[in-house]
N, CA, C and O atoms as CSV, one atom per row, in Angstrom:
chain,resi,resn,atom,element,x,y,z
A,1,UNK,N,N,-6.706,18.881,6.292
A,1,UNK,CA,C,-7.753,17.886,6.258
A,1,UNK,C,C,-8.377,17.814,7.655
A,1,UNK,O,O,-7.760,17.903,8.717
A,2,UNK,N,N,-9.743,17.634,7.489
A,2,UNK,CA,C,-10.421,17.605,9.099
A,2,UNK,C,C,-9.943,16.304,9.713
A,2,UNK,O,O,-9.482,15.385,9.036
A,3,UNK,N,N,-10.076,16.274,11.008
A,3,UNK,CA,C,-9.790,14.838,11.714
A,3,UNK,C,C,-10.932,13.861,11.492
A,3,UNK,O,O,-10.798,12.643,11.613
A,4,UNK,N,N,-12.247,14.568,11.107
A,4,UNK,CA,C,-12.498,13.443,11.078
A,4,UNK,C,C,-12.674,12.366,9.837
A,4,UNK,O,O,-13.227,11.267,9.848
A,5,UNK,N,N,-11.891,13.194,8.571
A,5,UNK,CA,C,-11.864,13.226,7.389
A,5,UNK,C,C,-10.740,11.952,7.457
A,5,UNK,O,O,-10.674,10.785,7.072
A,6,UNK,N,N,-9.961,12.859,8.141
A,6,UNK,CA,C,-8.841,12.023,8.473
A,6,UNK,C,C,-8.826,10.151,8.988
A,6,UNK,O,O,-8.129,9.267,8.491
A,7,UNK,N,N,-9.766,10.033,10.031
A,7,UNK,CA,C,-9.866,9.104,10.615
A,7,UNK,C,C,-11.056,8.301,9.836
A,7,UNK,O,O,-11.707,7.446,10.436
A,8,UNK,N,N,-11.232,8.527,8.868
A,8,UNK,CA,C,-12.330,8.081,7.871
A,8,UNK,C,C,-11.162,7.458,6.471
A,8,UNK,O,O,-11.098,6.404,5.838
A,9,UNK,N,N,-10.413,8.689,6.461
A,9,UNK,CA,C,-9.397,7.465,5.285
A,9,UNK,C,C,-8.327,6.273,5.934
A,9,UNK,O,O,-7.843,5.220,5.518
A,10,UNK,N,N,-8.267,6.925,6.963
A,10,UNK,CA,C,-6.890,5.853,8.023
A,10,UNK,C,C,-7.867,4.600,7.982
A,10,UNK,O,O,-7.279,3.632,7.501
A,11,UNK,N,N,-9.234,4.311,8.356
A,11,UNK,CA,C,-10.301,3.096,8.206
A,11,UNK,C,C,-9.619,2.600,6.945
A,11,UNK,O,O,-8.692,1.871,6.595
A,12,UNK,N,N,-10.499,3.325,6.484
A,12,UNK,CA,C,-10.425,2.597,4.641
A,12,UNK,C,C,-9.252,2.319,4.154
A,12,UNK,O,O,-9.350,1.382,3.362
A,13,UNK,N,N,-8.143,2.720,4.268
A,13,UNK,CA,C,-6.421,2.455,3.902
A,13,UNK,C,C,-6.498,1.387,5.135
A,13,UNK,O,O,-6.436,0.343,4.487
A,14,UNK,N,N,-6.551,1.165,5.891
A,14,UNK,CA,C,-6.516,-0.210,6.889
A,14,UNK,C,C,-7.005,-1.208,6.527
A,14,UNK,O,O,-6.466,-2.298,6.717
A,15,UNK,N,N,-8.311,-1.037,5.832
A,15,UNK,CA,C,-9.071,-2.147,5.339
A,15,UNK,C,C,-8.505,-2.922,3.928
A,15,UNK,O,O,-8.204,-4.095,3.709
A,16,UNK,N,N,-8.505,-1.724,3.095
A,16,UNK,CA,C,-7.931,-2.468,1.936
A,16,UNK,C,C,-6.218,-3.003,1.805
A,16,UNK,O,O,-5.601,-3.592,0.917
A,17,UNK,N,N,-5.832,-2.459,3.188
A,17,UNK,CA,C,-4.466,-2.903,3.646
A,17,UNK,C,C,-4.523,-4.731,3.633
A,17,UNK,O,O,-3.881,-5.562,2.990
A,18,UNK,N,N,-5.462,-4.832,4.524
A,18,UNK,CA,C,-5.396,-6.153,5.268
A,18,UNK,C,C,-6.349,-6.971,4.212
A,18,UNK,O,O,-6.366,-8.182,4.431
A,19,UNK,N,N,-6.945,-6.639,3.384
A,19,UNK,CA,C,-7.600,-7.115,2.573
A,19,UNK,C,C,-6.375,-7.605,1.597
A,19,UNK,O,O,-6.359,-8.760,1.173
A,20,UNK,N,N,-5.500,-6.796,1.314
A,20,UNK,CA,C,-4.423,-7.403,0.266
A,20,UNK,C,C,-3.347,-7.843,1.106
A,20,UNK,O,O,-2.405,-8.342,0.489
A,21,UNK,N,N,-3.261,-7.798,2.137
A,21,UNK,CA,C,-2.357,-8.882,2.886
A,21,UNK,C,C,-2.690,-10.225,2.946
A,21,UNK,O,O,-1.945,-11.116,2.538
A,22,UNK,N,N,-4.015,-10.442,3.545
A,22,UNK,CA,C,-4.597,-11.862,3.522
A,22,UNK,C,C,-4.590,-12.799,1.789
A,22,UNK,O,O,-4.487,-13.996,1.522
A,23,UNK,N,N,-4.767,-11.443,0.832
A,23,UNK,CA,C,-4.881,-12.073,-0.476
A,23,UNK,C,C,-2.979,-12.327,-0.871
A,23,UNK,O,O,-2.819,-12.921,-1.937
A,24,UNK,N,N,-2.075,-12.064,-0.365
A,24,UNK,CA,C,-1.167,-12.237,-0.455
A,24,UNK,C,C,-0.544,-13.345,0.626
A,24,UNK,O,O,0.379,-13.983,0.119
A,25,UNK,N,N,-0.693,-13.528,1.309
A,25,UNK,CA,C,-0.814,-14.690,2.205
A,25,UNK,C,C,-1.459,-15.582,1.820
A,25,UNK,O,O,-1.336,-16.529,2.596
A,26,UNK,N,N,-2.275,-15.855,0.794
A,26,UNK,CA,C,-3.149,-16.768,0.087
A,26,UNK,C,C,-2.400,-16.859,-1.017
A,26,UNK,O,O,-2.710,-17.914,-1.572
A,27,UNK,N,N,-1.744,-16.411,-1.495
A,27,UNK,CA,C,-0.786,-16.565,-2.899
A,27,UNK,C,C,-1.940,-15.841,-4.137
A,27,UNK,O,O,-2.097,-16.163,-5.315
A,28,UNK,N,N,-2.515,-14.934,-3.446
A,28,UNK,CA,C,-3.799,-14.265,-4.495
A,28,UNK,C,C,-2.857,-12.693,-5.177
A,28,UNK,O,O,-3.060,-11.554,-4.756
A,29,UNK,N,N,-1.993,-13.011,-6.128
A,29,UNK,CA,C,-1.154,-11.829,-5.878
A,29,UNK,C,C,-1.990,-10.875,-6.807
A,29,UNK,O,O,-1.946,-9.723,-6.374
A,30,UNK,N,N,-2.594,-10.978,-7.733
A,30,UNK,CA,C,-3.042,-10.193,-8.364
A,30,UNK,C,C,-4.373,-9.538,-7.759
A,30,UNK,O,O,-5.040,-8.699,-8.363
A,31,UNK,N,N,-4.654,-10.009,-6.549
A,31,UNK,CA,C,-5.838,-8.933,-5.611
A,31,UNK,C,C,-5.234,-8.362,-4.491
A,31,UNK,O,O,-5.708,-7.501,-3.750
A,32,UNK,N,N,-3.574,-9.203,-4.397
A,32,UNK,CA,C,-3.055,-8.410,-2.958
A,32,UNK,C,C,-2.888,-7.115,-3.780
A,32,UNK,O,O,-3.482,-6.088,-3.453
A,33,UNK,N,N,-1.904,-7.190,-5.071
A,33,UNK,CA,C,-1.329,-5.976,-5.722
A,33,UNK,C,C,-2.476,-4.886,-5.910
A,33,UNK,O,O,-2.280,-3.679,-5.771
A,34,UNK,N,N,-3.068,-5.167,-6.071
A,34,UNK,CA,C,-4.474,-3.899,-6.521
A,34,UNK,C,C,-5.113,-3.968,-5.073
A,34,UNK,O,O,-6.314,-3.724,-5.190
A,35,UNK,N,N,-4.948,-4.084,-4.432
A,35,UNK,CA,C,-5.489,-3.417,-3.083
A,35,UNK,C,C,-4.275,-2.869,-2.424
A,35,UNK,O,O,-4.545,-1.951,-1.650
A,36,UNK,N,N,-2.738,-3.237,-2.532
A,36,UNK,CA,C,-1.446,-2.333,-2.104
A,36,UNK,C,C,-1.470,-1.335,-2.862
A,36,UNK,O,O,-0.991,-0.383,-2.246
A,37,UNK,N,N,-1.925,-0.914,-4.370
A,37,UNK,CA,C,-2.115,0.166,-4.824
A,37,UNK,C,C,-2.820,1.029,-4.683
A,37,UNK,O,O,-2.569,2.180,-5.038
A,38,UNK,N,N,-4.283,0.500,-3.902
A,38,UNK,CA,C,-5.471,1.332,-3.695
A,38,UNK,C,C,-5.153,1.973,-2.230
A,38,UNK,O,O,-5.570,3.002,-1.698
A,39,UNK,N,N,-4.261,0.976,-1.793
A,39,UNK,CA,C,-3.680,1.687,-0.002
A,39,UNK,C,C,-2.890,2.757,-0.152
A,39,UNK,O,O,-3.054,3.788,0.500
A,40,UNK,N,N,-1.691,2.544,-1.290
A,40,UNK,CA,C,-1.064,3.806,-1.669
A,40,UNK,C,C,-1.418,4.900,-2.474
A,40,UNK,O,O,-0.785,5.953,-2.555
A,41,UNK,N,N,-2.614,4.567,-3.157
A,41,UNK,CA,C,-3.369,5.856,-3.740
A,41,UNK,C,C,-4.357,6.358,-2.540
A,41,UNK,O,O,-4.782,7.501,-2.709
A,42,UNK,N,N,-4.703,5.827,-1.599
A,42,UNK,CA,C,-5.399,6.688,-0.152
A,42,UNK,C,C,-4.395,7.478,0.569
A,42,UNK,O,O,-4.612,8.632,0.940
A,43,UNK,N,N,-3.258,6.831,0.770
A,43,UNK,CA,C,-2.086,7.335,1.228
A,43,UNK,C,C,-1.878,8.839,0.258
A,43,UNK,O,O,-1.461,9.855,0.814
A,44,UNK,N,N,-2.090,8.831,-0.656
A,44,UNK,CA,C,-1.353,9.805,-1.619
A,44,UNK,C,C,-1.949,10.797,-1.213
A,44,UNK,O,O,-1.442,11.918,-1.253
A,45,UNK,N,N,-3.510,10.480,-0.605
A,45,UNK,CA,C,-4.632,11.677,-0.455
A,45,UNK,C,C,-4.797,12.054,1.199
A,45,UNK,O,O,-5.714,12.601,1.811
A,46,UNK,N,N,-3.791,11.635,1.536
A,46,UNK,CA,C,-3.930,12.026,3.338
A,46,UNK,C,C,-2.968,12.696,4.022
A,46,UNK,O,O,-1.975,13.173,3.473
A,47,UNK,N,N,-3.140,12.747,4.903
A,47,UNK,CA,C,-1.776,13.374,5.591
A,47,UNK,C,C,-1.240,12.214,6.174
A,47,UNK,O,O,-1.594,11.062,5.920
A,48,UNK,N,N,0.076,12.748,7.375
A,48,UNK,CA,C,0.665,11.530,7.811
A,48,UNK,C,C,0.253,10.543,8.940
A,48,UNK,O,O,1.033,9.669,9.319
A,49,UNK,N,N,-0.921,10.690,9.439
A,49,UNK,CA,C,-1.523,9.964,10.249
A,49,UNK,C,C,-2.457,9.345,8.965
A,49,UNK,O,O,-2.627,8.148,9.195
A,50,UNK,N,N,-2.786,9.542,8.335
A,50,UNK,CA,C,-3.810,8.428,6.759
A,50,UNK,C,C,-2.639,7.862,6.452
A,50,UNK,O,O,-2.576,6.633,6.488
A,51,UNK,N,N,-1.887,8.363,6.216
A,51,UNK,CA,C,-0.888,7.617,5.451
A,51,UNK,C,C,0.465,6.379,6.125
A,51,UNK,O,O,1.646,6.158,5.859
A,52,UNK,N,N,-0.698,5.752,7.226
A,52,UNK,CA,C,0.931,5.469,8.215
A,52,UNK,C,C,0.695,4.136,7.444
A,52,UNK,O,O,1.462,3.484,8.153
A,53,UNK,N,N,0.211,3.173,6.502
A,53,UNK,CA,C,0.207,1.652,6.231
A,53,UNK,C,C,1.264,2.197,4.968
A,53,UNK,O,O,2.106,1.393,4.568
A,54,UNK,N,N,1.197,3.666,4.309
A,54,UNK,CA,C,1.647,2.945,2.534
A,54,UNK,C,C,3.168,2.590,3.033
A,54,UNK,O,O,3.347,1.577,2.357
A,55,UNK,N,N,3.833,2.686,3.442
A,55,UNK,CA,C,5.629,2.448,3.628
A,55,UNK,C,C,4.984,0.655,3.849
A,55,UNK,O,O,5.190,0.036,2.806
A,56,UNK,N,N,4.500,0.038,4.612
A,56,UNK,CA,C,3.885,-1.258,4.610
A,56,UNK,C,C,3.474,-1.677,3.507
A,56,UNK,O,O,3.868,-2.824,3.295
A,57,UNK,N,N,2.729,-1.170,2.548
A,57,UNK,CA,C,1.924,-1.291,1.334
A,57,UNK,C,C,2.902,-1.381,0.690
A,57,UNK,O,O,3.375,-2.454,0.316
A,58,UNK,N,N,3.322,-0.382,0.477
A,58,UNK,CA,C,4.854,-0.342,-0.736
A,58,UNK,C,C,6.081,-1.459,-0.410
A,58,UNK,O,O,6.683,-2.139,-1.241
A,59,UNK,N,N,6.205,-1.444,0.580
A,59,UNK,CA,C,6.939,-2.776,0.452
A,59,UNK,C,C,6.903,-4.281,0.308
A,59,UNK,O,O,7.796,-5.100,0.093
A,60,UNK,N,N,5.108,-4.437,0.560
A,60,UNK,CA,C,4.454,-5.321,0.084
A,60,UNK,C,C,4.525,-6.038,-1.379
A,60,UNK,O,O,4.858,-7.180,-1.695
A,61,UNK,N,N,4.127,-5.033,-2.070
A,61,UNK,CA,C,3.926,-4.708,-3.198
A,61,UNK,C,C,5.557,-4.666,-4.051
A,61,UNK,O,O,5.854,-5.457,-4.946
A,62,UNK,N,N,6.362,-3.699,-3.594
A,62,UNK,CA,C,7.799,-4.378,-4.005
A,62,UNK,C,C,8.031,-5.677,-4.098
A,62,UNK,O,O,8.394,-6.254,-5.123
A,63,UNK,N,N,7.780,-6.291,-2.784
A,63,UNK,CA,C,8.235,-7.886,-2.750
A,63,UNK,C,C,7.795,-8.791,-3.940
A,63,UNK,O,O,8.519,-9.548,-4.586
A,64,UNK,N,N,6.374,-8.546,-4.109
A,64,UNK,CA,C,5.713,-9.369,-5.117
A,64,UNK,C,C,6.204,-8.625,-6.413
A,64,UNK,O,O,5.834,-9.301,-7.372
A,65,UNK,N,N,6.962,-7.385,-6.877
A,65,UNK,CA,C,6.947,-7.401,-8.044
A,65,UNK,C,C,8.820,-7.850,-8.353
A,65,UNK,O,O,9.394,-8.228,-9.374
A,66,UNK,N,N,9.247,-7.620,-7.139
A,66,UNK,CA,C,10.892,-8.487,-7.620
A,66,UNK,C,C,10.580,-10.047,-7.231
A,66,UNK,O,O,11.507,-10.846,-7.364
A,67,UNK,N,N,9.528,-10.435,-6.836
A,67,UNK,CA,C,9.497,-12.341,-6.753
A,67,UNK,C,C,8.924,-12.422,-8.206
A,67,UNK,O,O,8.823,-13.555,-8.676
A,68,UNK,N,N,8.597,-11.530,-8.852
A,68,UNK,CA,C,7.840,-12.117,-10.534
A,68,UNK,C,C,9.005,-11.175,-11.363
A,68,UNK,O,O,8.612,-10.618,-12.388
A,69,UNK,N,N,10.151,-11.020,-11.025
A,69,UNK,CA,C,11.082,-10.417,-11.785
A,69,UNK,C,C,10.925,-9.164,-12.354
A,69,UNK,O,O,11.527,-9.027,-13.419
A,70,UNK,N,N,10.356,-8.306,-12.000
A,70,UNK,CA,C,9.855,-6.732,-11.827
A,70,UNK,C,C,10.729,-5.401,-11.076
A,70,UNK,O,O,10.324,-4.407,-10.472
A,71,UNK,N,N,12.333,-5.972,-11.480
A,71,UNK,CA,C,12.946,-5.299,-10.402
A,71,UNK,C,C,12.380,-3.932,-11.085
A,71,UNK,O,O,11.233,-3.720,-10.692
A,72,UNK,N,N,12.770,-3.117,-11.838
A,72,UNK,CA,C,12.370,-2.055,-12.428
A,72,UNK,C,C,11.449,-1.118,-11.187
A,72,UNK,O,O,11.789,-0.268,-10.365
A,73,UNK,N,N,9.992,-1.838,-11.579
A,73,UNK,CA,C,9.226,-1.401,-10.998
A,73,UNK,C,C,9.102,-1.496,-9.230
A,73,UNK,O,O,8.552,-0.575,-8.627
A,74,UNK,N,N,9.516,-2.376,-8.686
A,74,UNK,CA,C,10.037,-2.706,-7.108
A,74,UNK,C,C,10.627,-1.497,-6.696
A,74,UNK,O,O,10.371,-0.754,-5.748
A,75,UNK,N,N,11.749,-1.428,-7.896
A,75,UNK,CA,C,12.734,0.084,-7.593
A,75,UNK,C,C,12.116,1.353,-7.195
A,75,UNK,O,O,12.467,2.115,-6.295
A,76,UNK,N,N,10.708,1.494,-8.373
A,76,UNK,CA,C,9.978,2.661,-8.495
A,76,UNK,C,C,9.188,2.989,-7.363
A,76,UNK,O,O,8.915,4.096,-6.898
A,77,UNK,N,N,8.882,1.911,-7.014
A,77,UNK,CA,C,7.386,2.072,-5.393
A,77,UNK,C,C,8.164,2.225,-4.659
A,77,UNK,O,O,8.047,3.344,-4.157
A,78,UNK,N,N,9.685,1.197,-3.934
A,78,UNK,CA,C,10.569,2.438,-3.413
A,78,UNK,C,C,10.417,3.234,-3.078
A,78,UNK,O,O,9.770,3.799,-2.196
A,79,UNK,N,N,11.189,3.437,-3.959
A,79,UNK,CA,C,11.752,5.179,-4.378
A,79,UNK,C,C,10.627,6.415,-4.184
A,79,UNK,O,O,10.812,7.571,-3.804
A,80,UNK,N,N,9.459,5.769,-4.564
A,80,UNK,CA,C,8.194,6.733,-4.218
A,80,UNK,C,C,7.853,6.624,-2.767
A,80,UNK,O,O,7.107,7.428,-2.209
A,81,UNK,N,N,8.319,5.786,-2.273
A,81,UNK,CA,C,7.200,5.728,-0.837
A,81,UNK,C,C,8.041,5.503,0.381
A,81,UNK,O,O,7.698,5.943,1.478
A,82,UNK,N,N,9.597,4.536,0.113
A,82,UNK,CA,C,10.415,4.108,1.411
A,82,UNK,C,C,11.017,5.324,1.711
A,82,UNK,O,O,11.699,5.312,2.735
A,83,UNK,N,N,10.939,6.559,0.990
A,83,UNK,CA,C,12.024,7.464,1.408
A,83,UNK,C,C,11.903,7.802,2.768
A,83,UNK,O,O,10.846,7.720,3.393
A,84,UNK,N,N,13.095,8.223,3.283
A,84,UNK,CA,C,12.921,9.071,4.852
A,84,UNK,C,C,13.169,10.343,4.659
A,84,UNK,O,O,13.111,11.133,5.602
């Protein structure tokens, strides 16, 4: 990926980062969750400098789905994204 391709998705995964943080800090969970997904579907499409928020995103997004009893799925974003 070009750098500057690069530094064009790292923006946009930042933005919709903090966009679903603030909506989660607001108790807005159903716009934090769909903007932690849209951070980890940018993530999916970058390398590892685009991709430095989803491990943030994904654990975001875990939290809110084991506070609404979602362990299942908490497990799954995990498992997809905390690995080392």
């Amino acid at each position: 990926m070009q750098k500057q391709q690069t530094m064009v998705l790292a923006e946009c995964m930042q933005v919709v980062y903090n966009i679903g943080r603030a909506a989660h800090q607001l108790g807005l969970l159903h716009i934090a969750m769909a903007n932690y997904e849209k951070c980890l579907a940018l993530g999916a499409k970058g390398d590892r400098q685009a991709a430095s928020l989803a491990p943030e995103a994904a654990h975001n997004l875990a939290h809110i789905y084991r506070s609404s009893g979602a362990d299942d799925m908490a497990r799954r974003v995990m498992r997809e994204w905390r690995t080392v």
